[in-house]
VEXPA-647096 format. One record per atom (N, C-alpha, C, O): x, y, z negated; residue in three letters. Coordinates in steps of 0.2 Angstrom, whole numbers, plus 5000, padded with zeros to 4 digits. Atoms other than C-alpha are relative to their C-alpha. Layout:
REM VEXPA-647096
XYZala
...
END
This chain:
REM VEXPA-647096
500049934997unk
505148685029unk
500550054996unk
500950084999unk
499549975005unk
506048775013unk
500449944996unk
500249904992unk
499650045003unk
507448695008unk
500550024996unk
500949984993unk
499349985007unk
508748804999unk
499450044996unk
499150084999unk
500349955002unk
507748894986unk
500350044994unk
500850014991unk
500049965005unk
507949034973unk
499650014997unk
499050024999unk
500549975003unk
507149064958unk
500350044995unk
500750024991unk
499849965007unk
507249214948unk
499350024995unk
498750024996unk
500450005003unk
506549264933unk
499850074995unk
500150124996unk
500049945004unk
505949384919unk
500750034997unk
501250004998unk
499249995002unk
507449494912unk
499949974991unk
500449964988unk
500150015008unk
506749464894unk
500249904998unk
500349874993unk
499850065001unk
507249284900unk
499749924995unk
499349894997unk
500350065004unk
506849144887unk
499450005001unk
499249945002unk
500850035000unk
504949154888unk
499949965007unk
499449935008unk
500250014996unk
505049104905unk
500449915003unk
500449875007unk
499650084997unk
506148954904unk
499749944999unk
500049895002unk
500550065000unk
504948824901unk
499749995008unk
499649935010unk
500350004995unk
504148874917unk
500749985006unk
500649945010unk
499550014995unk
505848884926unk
500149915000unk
500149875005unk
499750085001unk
506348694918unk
499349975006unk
499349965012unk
500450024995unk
504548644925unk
500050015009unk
499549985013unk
499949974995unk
504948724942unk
500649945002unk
500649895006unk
499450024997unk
506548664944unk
500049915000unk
500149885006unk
500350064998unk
506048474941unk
499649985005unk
499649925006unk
500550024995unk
504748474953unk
500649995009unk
500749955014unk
499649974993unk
505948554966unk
500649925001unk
500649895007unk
499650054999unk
507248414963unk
499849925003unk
500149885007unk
500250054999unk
506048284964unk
499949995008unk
499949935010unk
500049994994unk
505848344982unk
500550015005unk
500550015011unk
499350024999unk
507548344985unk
500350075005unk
500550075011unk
499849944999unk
507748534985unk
500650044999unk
500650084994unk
499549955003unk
509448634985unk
499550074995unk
499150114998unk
500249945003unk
508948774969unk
500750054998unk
501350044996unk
499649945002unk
509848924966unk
499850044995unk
499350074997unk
500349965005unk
509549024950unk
500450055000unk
501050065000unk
499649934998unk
509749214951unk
500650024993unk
500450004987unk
499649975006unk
511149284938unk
499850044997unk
499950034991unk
500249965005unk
510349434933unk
499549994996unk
499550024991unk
500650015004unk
508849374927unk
500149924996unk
499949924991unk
499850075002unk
509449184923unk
500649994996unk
500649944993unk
499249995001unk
511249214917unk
500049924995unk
500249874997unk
499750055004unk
510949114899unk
499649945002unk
499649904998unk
500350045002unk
509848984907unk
500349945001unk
500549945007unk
499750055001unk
510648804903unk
500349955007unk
500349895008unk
500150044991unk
510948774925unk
500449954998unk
500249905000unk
499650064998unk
512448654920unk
499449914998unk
499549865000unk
500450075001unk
510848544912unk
500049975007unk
500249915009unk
500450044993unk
510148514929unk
500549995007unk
500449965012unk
499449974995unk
511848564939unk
499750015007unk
499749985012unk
500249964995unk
511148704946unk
500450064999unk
500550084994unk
499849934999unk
512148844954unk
499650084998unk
499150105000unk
500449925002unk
511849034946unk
500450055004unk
501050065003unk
499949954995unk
512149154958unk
499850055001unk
499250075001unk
500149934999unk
512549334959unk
499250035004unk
499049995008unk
500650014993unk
510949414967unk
500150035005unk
499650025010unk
499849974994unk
511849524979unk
500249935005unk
500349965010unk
499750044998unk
512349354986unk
499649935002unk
499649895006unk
500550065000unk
510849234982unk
499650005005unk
499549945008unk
500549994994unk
509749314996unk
500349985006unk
500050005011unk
499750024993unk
510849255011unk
500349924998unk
500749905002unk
499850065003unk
511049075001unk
499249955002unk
499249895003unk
500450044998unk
509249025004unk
499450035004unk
499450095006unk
500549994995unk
507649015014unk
499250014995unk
498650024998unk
500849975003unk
506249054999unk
500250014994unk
500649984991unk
500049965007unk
506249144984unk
499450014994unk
499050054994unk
500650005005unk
505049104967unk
500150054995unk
500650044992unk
499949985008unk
504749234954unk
499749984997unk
499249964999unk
500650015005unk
504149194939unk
500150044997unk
500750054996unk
500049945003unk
503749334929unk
499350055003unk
498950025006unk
500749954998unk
502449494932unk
500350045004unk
500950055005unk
500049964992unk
502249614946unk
500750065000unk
501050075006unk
499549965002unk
503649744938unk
500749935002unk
501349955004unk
499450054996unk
504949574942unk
500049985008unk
500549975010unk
500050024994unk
504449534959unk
500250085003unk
500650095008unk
499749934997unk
504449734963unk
500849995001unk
501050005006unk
499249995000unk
506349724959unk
500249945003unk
500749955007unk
499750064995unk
506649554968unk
499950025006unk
500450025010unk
500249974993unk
505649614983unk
500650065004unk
500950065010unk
499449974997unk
506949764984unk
500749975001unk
501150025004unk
499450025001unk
508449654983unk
500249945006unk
500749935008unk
500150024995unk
507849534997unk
499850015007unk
499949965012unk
500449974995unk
507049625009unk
500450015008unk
500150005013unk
499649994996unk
508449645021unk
500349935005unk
500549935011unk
499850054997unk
508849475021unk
499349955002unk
499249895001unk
500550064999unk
507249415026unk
499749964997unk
499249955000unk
500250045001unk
506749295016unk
499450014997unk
499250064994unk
500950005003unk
504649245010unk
500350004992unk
500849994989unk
499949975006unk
504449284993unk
499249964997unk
498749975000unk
500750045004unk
502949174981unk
500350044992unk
500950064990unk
500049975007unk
502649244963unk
499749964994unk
499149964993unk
500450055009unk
502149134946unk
499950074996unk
500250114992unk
500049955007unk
501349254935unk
499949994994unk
499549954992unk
500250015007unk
501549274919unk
500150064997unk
500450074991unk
500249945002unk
501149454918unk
499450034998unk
499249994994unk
500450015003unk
499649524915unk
499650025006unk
499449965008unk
500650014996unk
498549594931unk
500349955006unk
499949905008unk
499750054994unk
499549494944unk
499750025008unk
499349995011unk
500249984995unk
499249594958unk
500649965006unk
500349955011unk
499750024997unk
500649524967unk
500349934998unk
500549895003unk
499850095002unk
501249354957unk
499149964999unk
498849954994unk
500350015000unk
499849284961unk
499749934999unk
499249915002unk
499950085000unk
499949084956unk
500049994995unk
500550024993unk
500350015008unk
499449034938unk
500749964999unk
501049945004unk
499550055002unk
500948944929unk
499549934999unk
499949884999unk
500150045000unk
499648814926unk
499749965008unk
499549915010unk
500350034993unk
499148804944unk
500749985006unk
500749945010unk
499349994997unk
501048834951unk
500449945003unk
500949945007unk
499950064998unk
501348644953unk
499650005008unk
499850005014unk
500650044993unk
499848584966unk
500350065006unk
500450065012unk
500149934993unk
500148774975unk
500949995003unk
501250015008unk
499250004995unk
502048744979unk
499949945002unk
500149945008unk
500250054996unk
501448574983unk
500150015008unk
500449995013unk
500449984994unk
500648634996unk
500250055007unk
500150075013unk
499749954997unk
501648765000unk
500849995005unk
501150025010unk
499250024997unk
503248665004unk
499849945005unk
500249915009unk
500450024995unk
501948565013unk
499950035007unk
499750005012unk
500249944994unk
501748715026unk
499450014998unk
499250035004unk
500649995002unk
500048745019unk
499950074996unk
499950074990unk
500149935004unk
499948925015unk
499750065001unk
499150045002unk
500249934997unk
499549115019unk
500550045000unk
500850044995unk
499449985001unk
500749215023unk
499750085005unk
499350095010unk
500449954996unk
500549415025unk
500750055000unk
501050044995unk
499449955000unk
502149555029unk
499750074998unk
499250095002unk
500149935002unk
501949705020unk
500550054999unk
501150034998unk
499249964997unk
503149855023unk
500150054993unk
499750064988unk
499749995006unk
503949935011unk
500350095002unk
500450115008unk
499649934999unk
504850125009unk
500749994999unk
501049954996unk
499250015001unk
506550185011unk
500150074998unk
499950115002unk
499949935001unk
507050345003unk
500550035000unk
500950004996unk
499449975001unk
508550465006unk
500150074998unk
499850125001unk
499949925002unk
509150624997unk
500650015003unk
501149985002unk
499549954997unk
510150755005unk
500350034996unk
500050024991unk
499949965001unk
511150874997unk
500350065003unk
500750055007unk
499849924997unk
511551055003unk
500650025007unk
500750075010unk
499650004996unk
512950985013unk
499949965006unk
500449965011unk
500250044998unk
511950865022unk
500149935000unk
499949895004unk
499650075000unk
512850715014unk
499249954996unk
498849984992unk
500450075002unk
511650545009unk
500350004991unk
500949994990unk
499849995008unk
511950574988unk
499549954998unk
499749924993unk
500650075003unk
510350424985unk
499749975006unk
499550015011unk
500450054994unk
509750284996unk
499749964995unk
500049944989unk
500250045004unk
508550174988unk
499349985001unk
498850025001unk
500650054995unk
507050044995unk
499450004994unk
499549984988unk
500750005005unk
505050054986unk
499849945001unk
499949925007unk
500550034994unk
503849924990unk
499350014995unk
498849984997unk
500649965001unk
502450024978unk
500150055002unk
499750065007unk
500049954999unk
502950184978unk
500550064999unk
500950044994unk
499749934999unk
503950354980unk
500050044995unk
499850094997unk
500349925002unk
503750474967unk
500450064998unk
501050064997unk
499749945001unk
504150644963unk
499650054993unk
499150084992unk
500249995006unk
503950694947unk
500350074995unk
500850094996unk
499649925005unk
504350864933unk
500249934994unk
500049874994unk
499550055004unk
505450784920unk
499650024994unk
499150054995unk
500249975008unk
505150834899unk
499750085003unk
499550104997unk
500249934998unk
504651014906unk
499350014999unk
499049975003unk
500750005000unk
502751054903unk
500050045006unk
499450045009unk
500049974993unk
503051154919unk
499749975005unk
499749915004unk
500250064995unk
502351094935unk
500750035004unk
501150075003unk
499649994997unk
503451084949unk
499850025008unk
499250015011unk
500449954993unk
503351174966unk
500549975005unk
501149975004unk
499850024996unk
503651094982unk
499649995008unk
499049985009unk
500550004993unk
503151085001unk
500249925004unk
500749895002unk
500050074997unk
503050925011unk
499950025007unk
499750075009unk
499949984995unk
503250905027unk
499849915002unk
500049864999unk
499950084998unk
502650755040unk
500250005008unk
499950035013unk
499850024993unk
503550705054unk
500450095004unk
500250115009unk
499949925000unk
504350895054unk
499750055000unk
500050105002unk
500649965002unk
502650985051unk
499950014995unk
500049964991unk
500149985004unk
502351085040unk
499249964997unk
498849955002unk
500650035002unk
500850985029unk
499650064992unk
499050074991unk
500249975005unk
500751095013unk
500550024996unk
501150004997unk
499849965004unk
501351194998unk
499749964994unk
499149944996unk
500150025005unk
501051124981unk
500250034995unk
500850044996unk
499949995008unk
501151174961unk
499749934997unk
499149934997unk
500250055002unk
500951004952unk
500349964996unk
500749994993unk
499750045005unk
501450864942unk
500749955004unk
501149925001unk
499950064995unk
502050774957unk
499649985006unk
499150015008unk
500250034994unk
501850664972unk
500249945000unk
500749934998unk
499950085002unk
501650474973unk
499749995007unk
499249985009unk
500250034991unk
502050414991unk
499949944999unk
500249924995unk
500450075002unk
501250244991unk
500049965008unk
499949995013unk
500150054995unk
501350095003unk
499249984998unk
498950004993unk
500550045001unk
499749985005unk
499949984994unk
499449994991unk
499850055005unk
500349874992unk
500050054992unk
499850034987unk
500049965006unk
500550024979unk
499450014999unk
499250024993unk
500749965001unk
498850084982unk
499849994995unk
499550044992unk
500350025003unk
498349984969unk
500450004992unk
500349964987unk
499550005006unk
499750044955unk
499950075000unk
499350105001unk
500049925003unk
500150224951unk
499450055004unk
498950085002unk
500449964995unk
499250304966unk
499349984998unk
499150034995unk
500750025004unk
497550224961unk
500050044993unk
499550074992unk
500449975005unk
497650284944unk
500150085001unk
499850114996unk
500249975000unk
497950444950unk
499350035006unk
499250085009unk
500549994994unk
496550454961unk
500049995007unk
499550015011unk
500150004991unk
497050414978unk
499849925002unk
499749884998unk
500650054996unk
496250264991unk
500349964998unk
500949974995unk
499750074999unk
496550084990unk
499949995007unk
499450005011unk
500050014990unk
497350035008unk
500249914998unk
500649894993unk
499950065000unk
497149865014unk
500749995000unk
501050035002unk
499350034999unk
498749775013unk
500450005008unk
501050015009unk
499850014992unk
498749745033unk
500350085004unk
500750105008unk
499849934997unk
498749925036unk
500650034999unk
500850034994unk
499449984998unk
500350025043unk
499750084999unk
499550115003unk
500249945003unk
499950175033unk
500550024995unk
501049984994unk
500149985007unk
500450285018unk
499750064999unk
499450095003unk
500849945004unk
499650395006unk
500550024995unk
500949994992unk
499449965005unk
500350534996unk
499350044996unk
498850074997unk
500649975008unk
499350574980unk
500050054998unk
499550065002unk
499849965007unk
499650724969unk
499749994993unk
499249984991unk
500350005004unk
499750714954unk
499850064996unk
500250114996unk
500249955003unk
498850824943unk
500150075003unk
500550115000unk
499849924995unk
498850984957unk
499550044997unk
498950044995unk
500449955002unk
498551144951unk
499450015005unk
498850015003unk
500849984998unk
497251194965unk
499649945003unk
499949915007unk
500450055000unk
495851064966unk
499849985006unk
499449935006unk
500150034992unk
495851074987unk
500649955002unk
500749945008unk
499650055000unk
497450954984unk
499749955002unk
499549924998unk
500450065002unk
496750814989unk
500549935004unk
500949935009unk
499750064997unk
497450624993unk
500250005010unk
499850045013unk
500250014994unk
497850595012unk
500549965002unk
501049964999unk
499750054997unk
498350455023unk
500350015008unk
500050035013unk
499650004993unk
499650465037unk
500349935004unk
500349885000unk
500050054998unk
500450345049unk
500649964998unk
501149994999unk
499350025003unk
501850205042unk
500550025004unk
501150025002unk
499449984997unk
502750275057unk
500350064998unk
500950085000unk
499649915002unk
502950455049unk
500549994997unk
500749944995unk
499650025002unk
504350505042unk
499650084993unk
499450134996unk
500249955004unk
503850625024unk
500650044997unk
500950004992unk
499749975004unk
504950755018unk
499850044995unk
499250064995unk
500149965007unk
504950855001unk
500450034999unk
501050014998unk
499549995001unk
505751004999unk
499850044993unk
499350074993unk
500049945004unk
505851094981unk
499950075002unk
500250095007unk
500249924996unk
505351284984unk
500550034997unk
500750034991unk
499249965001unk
506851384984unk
500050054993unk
500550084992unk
499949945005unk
506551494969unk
500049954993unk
500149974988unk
499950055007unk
506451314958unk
500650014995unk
501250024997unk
499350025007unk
507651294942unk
499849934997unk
499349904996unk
499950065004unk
508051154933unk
499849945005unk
499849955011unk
499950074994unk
507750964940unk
499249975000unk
498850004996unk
500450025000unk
506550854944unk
500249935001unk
500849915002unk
499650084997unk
506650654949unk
499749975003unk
499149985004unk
500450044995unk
506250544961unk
500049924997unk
500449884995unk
499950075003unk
505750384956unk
499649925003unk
499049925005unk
500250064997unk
505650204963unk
499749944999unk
500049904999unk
500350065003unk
504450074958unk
500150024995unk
500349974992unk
500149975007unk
504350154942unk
500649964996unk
500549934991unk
499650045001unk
505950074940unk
500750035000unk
501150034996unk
499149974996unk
507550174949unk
499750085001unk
499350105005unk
499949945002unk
507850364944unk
500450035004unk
500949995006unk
499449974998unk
508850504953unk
499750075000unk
499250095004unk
500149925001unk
508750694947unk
500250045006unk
500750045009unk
500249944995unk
508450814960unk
500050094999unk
499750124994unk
500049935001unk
508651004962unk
499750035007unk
499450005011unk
500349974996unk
508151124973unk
500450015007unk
500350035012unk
499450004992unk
509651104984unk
499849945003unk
500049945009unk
500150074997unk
509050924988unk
499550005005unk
499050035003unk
500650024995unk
507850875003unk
500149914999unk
500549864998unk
500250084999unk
506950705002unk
499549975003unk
498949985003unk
500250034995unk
506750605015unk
499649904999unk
499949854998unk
500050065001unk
505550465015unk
499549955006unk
498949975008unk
500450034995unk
505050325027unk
499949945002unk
500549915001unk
499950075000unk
504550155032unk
500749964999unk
501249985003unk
499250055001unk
506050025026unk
499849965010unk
499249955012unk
499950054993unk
506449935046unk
499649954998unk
499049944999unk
500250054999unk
506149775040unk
499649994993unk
499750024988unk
500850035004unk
504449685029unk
500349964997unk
500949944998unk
499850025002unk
504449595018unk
499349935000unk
498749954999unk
500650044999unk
503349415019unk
500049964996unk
500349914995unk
500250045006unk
502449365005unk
499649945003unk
499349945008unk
500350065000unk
501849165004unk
499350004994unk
499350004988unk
500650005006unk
499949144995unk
500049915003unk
500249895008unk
500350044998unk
499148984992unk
499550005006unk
499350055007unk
500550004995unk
497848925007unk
499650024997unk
499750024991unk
500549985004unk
496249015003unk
500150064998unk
499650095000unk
499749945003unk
497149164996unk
499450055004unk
499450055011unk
500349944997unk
495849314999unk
500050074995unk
499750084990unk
499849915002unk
496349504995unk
499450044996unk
499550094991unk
500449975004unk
494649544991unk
499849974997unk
499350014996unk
500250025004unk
494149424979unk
500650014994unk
500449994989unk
499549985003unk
495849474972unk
499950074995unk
499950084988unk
500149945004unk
495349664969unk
499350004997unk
499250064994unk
500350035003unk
493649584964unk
500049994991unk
499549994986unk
499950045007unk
494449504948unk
500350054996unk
500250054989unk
499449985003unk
495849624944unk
499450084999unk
499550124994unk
500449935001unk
494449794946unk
499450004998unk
499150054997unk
500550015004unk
493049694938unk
499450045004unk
499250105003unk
500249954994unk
492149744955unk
499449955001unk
498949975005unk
500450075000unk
491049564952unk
499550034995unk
498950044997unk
500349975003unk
490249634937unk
499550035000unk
499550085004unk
500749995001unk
488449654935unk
500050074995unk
500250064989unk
500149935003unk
487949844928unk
499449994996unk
499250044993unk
END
């Protein structure tokens, strides 16, 4: 069923090359073409195994499945780089909550087993697409989420003042820390710890948090994945603020800037083992099982 695959890995690299060498022998045994990603793999020894390393703008139209190994902050960055091209995405964690690499390094054998078997779960979760305007109308930042959106005051103890808007309505005026647009999948990263819902994974939703709003009838709310949410600085703002992607990709904003954000076209479809259940997931990871 997969037969070209990719694997990338942590950028810290070496911790993870035992699990790649173990990976990659499996895979051969099964008489798999492997691709290992460049940016994350660069020093790892491919001529041993003579495995091609490949750019990763380039890796994702080379194969039909993608393993990360690493933790949930690698898979965010892999998720954005493949997502276009389609392909399923499995995770090896070797991070610490594993909200999304969800396959043990010691279990990562039997589940790809099983996996390259056709025996799997497989769920499409959508992802954001954000674009900033500047005063001329021109696209100045494009750049794809698959937790979250945010809009943040920089080193300033100031808050920052801004209105939102959905689907070209007016929604609110704020004074705050911020706003943390969140997919399903985010619910359970920045947006949770500031207080807003956890949304099932299946749901074609977002949810726009505040962070830390001055008036206290702030409150969370969820609209439809189909909206489109803009954010305008309020016109009398000075100095910058930023928009940041996966707690990962940066872009200073002012008050000339409008930002536009809304579902990316296309999903992205993750691969679990058989069995795989969401809520025995947020059970483990929210210690939701616990006896009081």
């Amino acid at each position: 069923m997969f037969q070209k695959i990719g694997i990338f890995g942590k950028y810290s690299g070496a911790q993870c090359w035992d699990n790649i060498e173990t990976l990659i022998q499996f895979l051969q045994s099964k008489s798999k073409t492997i691709y290992l990603d460049d940016t994350s793999c660069h020093n790892f020894p491919g001529e041993k195994y003579n495995i091609e390393i490949v750019p990763r703008e380039q890796l994702s139209k080379k194969i039909d499945l993608a393993i990360v190994v690493g933790g949930d902050g690698t898979f965010l960055d892999v998720v954005r780089c493949i997502v276009e091209d389609e392909v399923p995405i499995l995770g090896i964690n070797l991070g610490r909550l594993g909200f999304l690499t969800d396959i043990s390094p010691e279990n990562m054998i039997t589940a790809l087993d099983e996996i390259l078997s056709g025996v799997y779960e497989e769920e499409r979760r959508n992802l954001l697409k954000v674009s900033i305007i500047d005063e001329n109308g021109d696209v100045v930042f494009e750049q794809r989420a698959f937790n979250d959106v945010v809009i943040h005051k920089t080193d300033s103890p100031r808050m920052i003042e801004f209105e939102t808007f959905v689907d070209g309505r007016f929604l609110n005026s704020q004074r705050s820390d911020g706003m943390i647009i969140s997919t399903p999948t985010g619910s359970t990263a920045y947006a949770l710890s500031a207080g807003g819902p956890i949304l099932d994974p299946d749901l074609d939703a977002i949810s726009l948090v505040s962070i830390n709003p001055h008036t206290m009838s702030t409150r969370p709310y969820v609209i439809s994945g189909k909206s489109q949410v803009e954010l305008r600085p309020h016109e009398d703002c000075n100095g910058v603020a930023q928009i940041i992607c996966d707690g990962q990709i940066t872009h200073d904003i002012s008050a000339v800037n409008r930002t536009f954000v809304t579902r990316n076209p296309k999903f992205i479809k993750m691969l679990h083992p058989k069995g795989h259940d969401h809520f025995e997931l947020l059970r483990a990871k929210l210690r939701w099982g616990d006896k009081l």
